[in-house]
C-alpha positions as CSV (number, residue, x, y, z in Angstrom):
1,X,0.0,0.0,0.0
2,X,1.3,3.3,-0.7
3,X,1.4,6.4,1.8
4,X,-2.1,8.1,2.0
5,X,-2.6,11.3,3.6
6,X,-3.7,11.6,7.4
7,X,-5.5,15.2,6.4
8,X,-7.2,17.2,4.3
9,X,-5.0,20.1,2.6
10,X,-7.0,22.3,2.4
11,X,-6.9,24.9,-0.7
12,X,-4.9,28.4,1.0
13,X,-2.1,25.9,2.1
14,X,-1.8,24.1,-1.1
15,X,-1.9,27.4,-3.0
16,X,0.7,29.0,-0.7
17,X,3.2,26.1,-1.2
18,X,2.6,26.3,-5.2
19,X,2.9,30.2,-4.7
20,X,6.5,30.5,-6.0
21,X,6.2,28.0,-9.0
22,X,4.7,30.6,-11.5
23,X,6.8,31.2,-14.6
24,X,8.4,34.4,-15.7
25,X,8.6,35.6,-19.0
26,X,12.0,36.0,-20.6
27,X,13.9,39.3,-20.0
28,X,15.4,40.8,-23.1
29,X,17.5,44.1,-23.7
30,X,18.4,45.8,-27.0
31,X,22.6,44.9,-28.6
32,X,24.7,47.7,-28.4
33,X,25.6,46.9,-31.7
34,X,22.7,46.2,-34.3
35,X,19.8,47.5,-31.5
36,X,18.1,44.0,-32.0
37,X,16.5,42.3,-29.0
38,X,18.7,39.3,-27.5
39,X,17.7,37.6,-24.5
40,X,19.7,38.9,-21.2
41,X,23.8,36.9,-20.9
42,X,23.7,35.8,-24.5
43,X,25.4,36.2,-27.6
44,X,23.4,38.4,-30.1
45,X,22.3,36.1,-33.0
46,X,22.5,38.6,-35.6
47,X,25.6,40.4,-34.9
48,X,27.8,37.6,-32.9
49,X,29.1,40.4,-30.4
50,X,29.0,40.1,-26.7
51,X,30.2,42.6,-24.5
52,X,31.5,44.4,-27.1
53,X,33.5,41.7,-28.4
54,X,32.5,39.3,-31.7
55,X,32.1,36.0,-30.2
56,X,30.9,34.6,-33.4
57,X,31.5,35.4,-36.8
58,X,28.1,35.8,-38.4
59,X,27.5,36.3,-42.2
60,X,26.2,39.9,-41.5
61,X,29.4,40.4,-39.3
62,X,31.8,38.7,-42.4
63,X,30.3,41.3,-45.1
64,X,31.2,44.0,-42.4
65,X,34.1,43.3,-41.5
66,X,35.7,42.7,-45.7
67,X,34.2,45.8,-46.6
């Protein structure tokens, strides 16, 4: 037999413990570089910079930079 519950929970006590399992939406900010919105501590998909350094070497960053 598995474990049953002695009591009742009720609904304030069950919603209290569940209080702190709500999802957040994602937080993004604007690249210094291109202005396009990236998602917070990542590398910018369209430019490839990241703190002002070019982590990777996107097409759009490869026609810049042979210009």
């Amino acid at each position: 037999m598995g474990a049953h519950p002695k009591q009742k929970i009720s609904n304030s006590r069950r919603g209290s413990r569940r209080a702190h399992q709500a999802l957040t939406a994602r937080q993004f900010s604007r690249c210094p570089t291109c202005r396009s919105l990236v998602p917070q501590h990542r590398v910018c998909p369209v430019c490839g910079e990241y703190g002002g350094e070019e982590i990777l070497v996107t097409e759009e960053a490869a026609v810049r930079k042979y210009r």
